[in-house]
C-alpha positions in Angstrom: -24.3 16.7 3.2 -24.3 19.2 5.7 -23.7 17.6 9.0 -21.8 18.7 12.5 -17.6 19.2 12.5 -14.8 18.1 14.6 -12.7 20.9 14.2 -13.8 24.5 13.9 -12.8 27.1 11.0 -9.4 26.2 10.4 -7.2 28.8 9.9 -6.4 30.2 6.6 -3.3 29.1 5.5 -1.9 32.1 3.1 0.0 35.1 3.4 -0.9 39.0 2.9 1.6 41.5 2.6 0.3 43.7 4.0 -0.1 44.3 7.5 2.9 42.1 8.6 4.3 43.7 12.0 7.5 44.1 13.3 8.3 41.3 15.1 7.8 39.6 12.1 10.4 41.6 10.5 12.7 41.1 13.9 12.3 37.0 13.5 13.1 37.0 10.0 16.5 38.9 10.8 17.1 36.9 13.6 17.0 33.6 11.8 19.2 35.0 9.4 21.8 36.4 12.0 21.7 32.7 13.1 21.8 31.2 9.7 25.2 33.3 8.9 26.9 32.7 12.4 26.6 28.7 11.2 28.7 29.2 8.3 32.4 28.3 8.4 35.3 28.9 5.6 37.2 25.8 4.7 39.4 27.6 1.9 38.5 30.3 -0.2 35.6 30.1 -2.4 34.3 27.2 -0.3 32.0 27.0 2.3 30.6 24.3 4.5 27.0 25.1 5.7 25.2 23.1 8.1 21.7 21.6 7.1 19.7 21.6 10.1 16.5 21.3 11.7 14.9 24.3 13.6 12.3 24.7 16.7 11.5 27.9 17.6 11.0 28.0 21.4 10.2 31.3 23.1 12.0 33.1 20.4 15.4 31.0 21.2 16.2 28.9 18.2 17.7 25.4 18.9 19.6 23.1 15.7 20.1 19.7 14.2 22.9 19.1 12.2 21.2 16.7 9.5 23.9 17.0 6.6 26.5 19.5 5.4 26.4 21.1 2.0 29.6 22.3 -0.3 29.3 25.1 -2.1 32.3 26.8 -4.4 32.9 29.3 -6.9 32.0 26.8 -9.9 28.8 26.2 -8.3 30.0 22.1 -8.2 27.8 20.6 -5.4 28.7 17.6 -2.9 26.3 16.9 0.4 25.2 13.9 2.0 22.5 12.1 0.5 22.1 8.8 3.3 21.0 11.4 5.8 17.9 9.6 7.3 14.9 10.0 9.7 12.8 7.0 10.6 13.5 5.8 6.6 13.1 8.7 5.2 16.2 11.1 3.3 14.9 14.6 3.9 17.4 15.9 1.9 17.4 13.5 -1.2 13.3 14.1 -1.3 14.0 18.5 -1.0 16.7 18.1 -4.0 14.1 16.6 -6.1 10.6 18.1 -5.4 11.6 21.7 -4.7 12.1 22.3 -8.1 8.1 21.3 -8.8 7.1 24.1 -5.8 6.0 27.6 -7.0 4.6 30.4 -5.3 1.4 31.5 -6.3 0.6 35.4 -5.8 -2.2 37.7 -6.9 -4.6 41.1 -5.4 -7.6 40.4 -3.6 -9.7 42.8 -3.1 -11.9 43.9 -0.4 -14.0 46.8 1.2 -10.7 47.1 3.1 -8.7 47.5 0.2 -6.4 45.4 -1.8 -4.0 42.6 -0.3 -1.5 40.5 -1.9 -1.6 37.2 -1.5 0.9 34.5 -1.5 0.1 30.6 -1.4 2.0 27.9 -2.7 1.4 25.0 -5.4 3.0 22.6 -7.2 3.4 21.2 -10.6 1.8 17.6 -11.7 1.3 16.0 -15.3 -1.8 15.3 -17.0 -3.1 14.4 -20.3 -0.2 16.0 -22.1 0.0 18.8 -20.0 1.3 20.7 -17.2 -0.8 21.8 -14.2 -0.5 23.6 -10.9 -2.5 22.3 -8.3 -2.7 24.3 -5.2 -5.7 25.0 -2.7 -8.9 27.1 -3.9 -8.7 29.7 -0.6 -5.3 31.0 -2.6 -7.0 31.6 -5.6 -10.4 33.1 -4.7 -11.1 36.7 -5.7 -7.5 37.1 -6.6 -7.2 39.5 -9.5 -4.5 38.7 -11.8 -2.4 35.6 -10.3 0.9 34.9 -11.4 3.1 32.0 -10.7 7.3 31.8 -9.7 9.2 28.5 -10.3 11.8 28.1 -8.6 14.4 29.4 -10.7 12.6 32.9 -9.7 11.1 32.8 -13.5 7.3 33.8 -13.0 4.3 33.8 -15.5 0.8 35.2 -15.3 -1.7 32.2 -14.6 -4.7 31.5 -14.9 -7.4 29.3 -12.6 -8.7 26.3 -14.6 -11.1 24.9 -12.4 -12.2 24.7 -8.9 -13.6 23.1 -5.8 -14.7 24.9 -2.4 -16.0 21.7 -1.1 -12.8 20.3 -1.3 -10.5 23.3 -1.3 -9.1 22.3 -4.2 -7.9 24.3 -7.3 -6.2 23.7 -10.5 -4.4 26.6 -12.4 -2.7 26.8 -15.8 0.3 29.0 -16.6 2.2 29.8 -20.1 5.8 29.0 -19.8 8.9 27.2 -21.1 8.4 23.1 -21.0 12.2 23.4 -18.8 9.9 24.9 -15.9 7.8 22.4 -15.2 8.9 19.5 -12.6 5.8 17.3 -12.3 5.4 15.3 -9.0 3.7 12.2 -9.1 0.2 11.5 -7.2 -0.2 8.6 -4.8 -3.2 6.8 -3.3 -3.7 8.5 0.0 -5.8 5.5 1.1 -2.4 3.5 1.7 -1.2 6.3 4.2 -0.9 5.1 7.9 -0.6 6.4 11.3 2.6 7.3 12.1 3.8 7.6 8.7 6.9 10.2 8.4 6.3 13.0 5.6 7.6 16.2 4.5 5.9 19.5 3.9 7.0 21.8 1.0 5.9 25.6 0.4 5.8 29.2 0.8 5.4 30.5 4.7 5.4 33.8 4.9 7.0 34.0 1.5 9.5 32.1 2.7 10.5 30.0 -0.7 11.1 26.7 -0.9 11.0 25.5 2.9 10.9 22.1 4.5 9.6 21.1 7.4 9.2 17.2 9.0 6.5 15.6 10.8 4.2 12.0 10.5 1.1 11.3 9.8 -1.0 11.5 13.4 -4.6 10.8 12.4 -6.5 9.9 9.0 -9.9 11.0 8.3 -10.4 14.6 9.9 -13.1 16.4 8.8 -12.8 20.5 8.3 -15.4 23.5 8.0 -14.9 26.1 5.5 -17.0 29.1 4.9 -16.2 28.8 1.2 -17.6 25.2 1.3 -20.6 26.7 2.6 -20.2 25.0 5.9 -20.4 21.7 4.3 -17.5 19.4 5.8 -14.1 18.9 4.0 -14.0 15.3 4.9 -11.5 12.5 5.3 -8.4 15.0 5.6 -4.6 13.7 6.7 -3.6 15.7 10.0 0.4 15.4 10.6 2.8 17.1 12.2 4.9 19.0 10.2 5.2 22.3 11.5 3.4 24.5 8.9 2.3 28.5 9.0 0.4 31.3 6.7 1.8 30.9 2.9 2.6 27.0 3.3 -1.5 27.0 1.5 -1.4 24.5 -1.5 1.8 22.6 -1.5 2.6 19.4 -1.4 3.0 17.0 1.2 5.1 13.9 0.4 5.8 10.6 1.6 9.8 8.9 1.9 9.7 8.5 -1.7 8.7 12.1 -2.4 5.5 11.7 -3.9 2.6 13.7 -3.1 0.0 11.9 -0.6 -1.6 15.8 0.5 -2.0 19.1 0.0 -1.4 21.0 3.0 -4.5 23.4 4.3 -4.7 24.3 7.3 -3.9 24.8 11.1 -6.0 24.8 14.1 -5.4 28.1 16.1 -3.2 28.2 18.8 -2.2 24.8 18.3 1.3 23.0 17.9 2.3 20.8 15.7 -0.9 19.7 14.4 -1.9 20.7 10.4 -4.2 19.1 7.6 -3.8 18.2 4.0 -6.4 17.6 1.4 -6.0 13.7 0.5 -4.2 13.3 -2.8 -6.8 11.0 -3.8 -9.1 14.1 -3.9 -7.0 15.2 -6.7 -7.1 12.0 -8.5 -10.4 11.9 -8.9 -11.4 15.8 -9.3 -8.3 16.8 -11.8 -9.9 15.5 -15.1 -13.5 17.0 -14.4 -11.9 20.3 -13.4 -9.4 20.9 -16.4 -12.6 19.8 -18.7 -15.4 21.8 -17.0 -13.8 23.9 -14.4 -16.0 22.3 -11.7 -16.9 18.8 -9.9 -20.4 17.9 -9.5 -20.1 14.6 -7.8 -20.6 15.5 -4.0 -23.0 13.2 -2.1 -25.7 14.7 0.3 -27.4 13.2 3.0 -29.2 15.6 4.2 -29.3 15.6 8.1 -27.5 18.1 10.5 -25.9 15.3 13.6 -23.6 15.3 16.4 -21.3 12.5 17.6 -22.3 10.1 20.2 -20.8 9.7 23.6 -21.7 8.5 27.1 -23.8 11.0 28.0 -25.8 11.7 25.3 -26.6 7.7 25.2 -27.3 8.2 28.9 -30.1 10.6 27.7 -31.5 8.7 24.8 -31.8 5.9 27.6 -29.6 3.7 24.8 -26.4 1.7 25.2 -24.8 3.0 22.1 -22.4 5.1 22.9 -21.2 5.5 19.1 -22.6 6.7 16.0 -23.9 10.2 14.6 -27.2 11.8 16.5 -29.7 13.3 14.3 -30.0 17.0 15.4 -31.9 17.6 12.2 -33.2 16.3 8.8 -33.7 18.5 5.7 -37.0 18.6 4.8 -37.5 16.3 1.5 -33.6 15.8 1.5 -32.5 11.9 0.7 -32.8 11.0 4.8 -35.9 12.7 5.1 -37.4 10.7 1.7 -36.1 7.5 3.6 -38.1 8.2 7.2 -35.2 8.8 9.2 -36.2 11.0 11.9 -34.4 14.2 14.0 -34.6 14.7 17.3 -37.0 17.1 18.9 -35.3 18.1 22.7 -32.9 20.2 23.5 -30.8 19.7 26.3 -27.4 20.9 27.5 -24.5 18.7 28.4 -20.8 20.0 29.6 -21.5 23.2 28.5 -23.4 22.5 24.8 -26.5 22.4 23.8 -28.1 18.9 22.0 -31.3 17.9 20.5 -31.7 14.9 21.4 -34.9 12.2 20.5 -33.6 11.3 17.1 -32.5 8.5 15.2 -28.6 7.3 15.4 -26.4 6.1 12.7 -24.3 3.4 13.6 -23.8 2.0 9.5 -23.7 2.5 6.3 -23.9 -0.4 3.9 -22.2 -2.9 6.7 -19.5 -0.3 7.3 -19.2 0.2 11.4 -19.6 4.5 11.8 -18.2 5.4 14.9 -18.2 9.2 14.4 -19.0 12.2 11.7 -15.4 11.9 10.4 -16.1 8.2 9.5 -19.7 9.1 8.2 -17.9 12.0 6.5 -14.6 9.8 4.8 -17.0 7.1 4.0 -19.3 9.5 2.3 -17.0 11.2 -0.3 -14.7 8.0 -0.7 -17.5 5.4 -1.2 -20.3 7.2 -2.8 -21.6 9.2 -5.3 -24.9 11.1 -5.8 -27.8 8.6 -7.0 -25.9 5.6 -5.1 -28.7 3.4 -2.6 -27.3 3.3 0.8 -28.3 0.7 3.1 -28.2 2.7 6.8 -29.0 1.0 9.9 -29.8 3.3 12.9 -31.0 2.8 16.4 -34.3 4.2 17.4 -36.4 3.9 20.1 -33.4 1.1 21.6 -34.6 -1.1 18.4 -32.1 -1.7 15.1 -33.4 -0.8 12.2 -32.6 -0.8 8.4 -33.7 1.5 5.7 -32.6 2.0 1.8 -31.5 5.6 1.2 -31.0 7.1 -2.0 -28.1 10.3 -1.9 -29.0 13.8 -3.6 -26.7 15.8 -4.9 -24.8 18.9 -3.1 -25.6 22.6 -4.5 -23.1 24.4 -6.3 -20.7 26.0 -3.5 -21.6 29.3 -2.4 -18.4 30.9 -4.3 -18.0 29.3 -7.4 
């Protein structure tokens, strides 16, 4: 279904060597200046070092003690483990699921020339076997990808299967069964507003960092070129603070198990990132190991925009919610069914709409406010062939119509 976003091309979330400037460079030994002027000497051998959490503000750094850490010459380790944050033990969750994140690096190339990329992944259990799962913007057109556990041991890899549509990709490395951690999945659908969570990966090749945040909204939708402009639909945004190289690795509830896999960041923005829904995984992981690709995207088959006040005011309608047919594929599933596009363009605060078409406001009984609702409902609750029962407004009147789904094309890249 290729239909109107909500939030433009998001930024993509791994990290090439080269070009990295110098204030990079200048942060990186600033935070470790920091990092050492924290550390005290108790008696030889041992050191105290204080766990903290870190906001960069105008390059000044600022610190919350969270927990200590001991540390001595016979590598014995004691450290609080009842640290807490709204119920959840940052540091009990990092002792555990650090060990399942790896860094994934490989060459891209490009009329440019060739860049090394790093993402991030991490390591779940299926079938009798050990996977990586990590997001498929890491992986594409990267010549021969290797992976690093966390013990610093890497492997060559390869990419098992993947999905542009959901930027999802699984990827299989040789290596001693001691390497592998697996994580388990959870259902994403019992995630809620406000939610704390931690975010594990990679920035800037950076291993093994932590950052904390909640859940602050459920069902985003993203655009990708490498979907093909399709939306990525129902994704988690939370605010864990997350940067270039973070790409593919997990994000976990109190009970450190994987609810996301972190994506993406909206430029210039704080604070705000997005996860693939660890449900997607769920349900794609068998068909990709098997076949190397998932063919169970439904299309609709309309190009719509979001209702509001003003558009309604122009439709001479009441409903101020819903999704606005801008277009309809010609002899696509809504087309087949009769729903109809609009046919005028007008321009309100700033953007132009085509208005005169038909408005979704249901699908099978199920109130849609918006294209992320359209969107989440579409790839949770369907599946190509499926009859939908869609009730839209036209011409002020309710009507009903049965709608079978097609099928999305292969993506563009795989």
């Amino acid at each position: 279904m290729n239909i109107g976003f909500a939030i433009p091309i998001p930024v993509v979330m791994i990290f090439k060597r080269n070009g990295i400037t110098g204030a990079y460079w200048a942060l990186l030994v600033l935070v470790v200046f920091v990092s050492s002027a924290a550390t005290y000497y108790v008696v030889p051998g041992r050191q105290v070092v204080t766990v903290t959490t870190t906001l960069s503000t105008n390059n000044a750094v600022t610190s919350k003690t969270v927990g200590t850490v001991m540390t001595s010459s016979s590598t014995s380790k004691a450290f609080t483990t009842n640290a807490s944050i709204l119920g959840l033990n940052p540091i009990a969750i990092y002792g555990q699921a650090s060990l399942s994140v790896v860094t994934i690096e490989g060459v891209q190339m490009s009329i440019t020339g060739n860049e090394t990329v790093l993402g991030s992944g991490f390591v779940t259990a299926f079938d009798g076997g050990f996977y990586i799962v990590t997001n498929f913007h890491v992986v594409n057109e990267v010549v021969s990808p290797t992976v690093t556990f966390s013990d610093g041991d890497a492997y060559l890899a390869s990419v098992v299967g993947t999905d542009p549509y959901v930027d999802l990709a699984i990827v299989s490395v040789q290596a001693p069964l001691a390497e592998f951690h697996p994580l388990k999945i959870g259902n994403s659908s019992q995630l809620v507003v406000g939610e704390p969570v931690v975010a594990i990966g990679n920035p800037y090749g950076l291993s093994g960092s932590m950052t904390f945040g909640i859940i602050s909204q459920l069902g985003r939708t993203l655009t990708e070129s490498l979907a093909g402009n399709f939306a990525i639909a129902d994704v988690i945004q939370f605010s864990a603070p997350i940067n270039p190289g973070n790409s593919g690795g997990p994000l976990l509830n109190a009970d450190g198990i994987v609810f996301g896999i972190t994506t993406a960041v909206v430029t210039s923005s704080q604070g705000v990132g997005f996860a693939i829904p660890s449900n997607v995984i769920s349900r794609e992981l068998p068909g990709l190991i098997a076949t190397g690709h998932y063919t169970l995207h439904s299309l609709l088959g309309i190009l719509g925009t979001d209702m509001n006040f003003q558009l309604a005011q122009l439709q001479g309608t009441n409903i101020t919610y819903g999704i606005l047919l801008e277009n309809v594929t010609t002899g696509g599933p809504a087309d087949t069914a009769g729903l109809k596009a609009g046919d005028k363009v007008v321009e309100v605060q700033g953007g132009e709409y085509v208005i005169g078409g038909d408005i979704i406001v249901a699908l099978n009984g199920t109130k849609v406010v918006d294209l992320d609702a359209l969107s989440s409902y579409l790839q949770e609750k369907t599946v190509p062939g499926q009859t939908l029962v869609v009730q839209f407004v036209r011409s002020g009147q309710l009507e009903t119509v049965n709608l079978v789904l097609g099928t999305r094309p292969p993506p563009p890249s795989s």
